[in-house]
C-alpha positions in Angstrom: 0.0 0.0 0.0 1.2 2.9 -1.2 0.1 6.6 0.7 0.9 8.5 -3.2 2.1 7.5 -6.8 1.6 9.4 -9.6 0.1 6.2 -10.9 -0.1 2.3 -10.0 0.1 0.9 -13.2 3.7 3.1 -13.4 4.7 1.6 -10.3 3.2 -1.9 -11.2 5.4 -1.7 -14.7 8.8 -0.4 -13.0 8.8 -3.5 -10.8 7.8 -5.9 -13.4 10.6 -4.7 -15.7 13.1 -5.1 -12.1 11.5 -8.7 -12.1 8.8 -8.8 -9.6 6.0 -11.9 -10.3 2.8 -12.8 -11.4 0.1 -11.3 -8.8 2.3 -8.7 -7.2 -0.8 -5.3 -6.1 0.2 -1.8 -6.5 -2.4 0.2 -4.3 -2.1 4.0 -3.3 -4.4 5.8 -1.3 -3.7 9.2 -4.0 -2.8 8.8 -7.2 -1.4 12.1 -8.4 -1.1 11.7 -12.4 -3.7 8.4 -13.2 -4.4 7.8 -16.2 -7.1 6.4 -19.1 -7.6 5.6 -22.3 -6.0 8.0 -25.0 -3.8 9.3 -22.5 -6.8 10.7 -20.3 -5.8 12.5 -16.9 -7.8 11.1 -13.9 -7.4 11.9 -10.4 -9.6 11.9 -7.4 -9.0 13.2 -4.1 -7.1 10.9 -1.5 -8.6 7.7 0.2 -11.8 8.1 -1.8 -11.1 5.7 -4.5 -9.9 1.9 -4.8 -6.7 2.6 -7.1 -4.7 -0.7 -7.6 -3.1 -2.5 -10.2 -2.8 -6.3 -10.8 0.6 -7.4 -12.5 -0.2 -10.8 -14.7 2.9 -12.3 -17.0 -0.2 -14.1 -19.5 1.2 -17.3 -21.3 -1.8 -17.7 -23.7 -0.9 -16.8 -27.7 -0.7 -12.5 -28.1 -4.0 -13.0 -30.4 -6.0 -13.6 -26.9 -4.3 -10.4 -25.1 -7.0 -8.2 -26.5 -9.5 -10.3 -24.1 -7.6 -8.9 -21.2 -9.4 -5.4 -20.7 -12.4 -6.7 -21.3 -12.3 -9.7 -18.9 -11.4 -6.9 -16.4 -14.3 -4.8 -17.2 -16.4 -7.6 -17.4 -15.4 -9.4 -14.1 -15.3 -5.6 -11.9 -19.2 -5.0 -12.6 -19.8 -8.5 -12.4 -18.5 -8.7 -8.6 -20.2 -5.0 -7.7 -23.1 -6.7 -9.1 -22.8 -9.4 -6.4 -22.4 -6.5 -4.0 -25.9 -5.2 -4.7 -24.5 -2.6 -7.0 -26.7 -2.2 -10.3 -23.3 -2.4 -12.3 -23.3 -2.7 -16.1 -20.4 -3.2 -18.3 -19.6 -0.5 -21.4 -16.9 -1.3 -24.6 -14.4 -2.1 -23.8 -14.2 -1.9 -20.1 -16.0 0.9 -18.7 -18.7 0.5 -15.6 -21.7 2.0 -15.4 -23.8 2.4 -13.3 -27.4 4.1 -15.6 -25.1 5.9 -17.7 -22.5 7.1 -15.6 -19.2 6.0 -15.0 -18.2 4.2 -11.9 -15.0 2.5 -12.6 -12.2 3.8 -15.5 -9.9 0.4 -16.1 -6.5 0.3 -18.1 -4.7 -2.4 -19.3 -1.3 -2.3 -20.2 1.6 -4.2 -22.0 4.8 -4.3 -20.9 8.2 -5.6 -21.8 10.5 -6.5 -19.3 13.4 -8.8 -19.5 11.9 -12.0 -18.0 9.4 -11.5 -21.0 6.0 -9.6 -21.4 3.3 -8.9 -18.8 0.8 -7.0 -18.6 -0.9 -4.5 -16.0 -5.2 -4.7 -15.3 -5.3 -1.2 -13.5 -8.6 0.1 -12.0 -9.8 3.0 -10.8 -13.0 2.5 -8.7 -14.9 5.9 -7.3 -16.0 4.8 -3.9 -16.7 7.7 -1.2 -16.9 10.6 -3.9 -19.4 13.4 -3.1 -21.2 14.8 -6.3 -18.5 18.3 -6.0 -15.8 15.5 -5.9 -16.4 14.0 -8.6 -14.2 14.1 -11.9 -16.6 15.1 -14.2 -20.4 15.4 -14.0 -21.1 11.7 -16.2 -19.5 10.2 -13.5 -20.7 8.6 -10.1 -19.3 6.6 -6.8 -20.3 3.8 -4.7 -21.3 6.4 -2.4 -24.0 8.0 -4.4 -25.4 5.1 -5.4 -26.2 3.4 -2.0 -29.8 3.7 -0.7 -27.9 4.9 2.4 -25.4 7.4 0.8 -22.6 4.6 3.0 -20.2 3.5 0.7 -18.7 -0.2 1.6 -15.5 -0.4 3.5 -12.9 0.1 0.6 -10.7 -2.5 1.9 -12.7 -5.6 2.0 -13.8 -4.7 -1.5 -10.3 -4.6 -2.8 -10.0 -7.8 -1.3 -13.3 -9.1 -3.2 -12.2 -7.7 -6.3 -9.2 -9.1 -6.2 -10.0 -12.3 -5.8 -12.5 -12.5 -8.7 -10.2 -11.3 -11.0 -7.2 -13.4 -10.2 -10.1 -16.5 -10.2 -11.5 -15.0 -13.8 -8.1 -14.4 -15.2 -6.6 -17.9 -13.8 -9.9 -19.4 -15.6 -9.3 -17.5 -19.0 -5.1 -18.6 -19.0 -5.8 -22.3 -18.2 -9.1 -22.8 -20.0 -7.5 -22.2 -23.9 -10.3 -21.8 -26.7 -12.8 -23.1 -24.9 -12.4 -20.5 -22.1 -12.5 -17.5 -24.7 -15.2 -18.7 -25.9 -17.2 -18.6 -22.5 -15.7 -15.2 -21.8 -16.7 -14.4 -25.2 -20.6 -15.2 -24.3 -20.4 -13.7 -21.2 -19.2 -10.3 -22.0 -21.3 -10.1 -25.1 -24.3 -11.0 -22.9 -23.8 -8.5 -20.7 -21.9 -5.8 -22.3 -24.7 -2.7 -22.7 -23.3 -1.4 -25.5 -24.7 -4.2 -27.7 -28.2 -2.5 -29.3 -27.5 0.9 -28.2 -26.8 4.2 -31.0 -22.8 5.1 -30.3 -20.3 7.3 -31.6 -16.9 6.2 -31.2 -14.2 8.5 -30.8 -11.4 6.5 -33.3 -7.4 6.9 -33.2 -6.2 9.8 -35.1 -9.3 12.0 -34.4 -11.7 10.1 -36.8 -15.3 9.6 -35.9 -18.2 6.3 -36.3 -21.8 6.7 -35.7 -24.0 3.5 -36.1 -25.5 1.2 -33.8 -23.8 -1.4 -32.2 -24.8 -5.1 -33.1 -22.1 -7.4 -31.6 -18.8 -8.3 -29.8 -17.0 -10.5 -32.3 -14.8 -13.6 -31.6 -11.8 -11.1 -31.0 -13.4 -8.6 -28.8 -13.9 -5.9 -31.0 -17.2 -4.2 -31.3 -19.3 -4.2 -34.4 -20.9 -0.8 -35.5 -23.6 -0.7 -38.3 -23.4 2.5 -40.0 -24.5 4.4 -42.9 -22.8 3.1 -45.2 -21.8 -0.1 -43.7 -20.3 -2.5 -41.1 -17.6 -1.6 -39.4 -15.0 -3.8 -36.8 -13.5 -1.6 -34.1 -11.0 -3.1 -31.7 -9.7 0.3 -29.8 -11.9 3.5 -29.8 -13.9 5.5 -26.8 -17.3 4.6 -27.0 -20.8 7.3 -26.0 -23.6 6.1 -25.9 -26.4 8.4 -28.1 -29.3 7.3 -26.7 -31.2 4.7 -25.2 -31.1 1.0 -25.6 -34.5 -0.4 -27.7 -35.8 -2.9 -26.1 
């Protein structure tokens, strides 16, 4: 436990390149430069998050790696679900909770000499007021209890930890039959599947259609104007609701 980094998933990658193992937990009370997709800032203030990050060193082939965010994403709101938490999945791996965000995750890959890993970091908003909070789409643990009481941050590390070591040990040992079941899973519960999107693409470009599938590789299917289209890295908003 850290009291500040500027970011777990920095720490979490400095010690896997100096050789540190499989499962080693970067947690800090304040992170001071966090950060998301496309190089996104995010900070909250201290001891009102669950910031950690989960060193793995997968041996499945490199085509699978891809499945990693989205097992993350997948398994977080899953668990918050148990907790009573009306948690929903969005691609690639944000949680929701309606449609604001409760939990930013990032995944990276890292080279280090003992071979590649790669770092599942979450950043879960637990006792955030609505002043506190990052940006107005977002939301916390706090806000969403009937009570206004979040839970006690450290027994949900410990919860969250454990399902994802359990999902990711299931996904390494399980080989195509395990991406296939995570595959299902995520598709089945992944919101963004029906919904109107625009997705925010690499280099500035822009898709608007409506989301019809998760393939086989992970990557969200957009129907557009003037076509189907694969997308396998992009940030996703939702345009309006879901039909039913």
């Amino acid at each position: 436990m850290l009291e500040t980094a500027t970011s777990t998933n920095a720490v979490a990658a400095e010690r896997a390149r100096a050789g540190a193992d499989e499962g080693l937990v970067v947690v800090a009370e304040h992170q001071t430069a966090g950060r998301g997709r496309l190089d996104r800032s995010w900070e909250t203030p201290a001891r009102s998050s669950l910031t950690f990050s989960l060193l793995t060193r997968p041996s499945v082939p490199a085509a699978d790696w891809p499945w990693l965010p989205l097992l993350t994403g997948y398994t977080v709101a899953k668990t918050l679900r148990a907790q009573g938490y009306d948690a929903d999945v969005k691609w690639p791996n944000d949680v929701l909770i309606g449609d604001r965000k409760l939990v930013g995750i990032l995944v990276e890959r890292v080279e280090t000499p003992a071979g590649a890993a790669a770092i599942l970091g979450v950043g879960l908003n637990v006792d955030l007021t609505t002043e506190e909070l990052p940006v107005p789409t977002a939301t916390s643990l706090a806000l969403e209890s009937p009570a206004g009481a979040a839970p006690d941050r450290t027994r949900l590390l410990v919860e969250l930890l454990r399902s994802l070591r359990e999902a990711y040990d299931a996904w390494q040992a399980g080989g195509a039959d395990a991406v296939a079941r995570l595959h299902a899973s995520y598709a089945a519960a992944c919101v963004t599947v029906g919904r109107e999107v625009r997705v925010d693409l690499p280099g500035g470009r822009e898709l608007t259609g409506r989301a019809t599938a998760v393939d086989e590789a992970g990557r969200l299917v957009v129907l557009a104007d003037d076509g189907e289209s694969v997308v396998g890295a992009g940030d996703v908003v939702h345009v309006r609701a879901r039909e039913q």
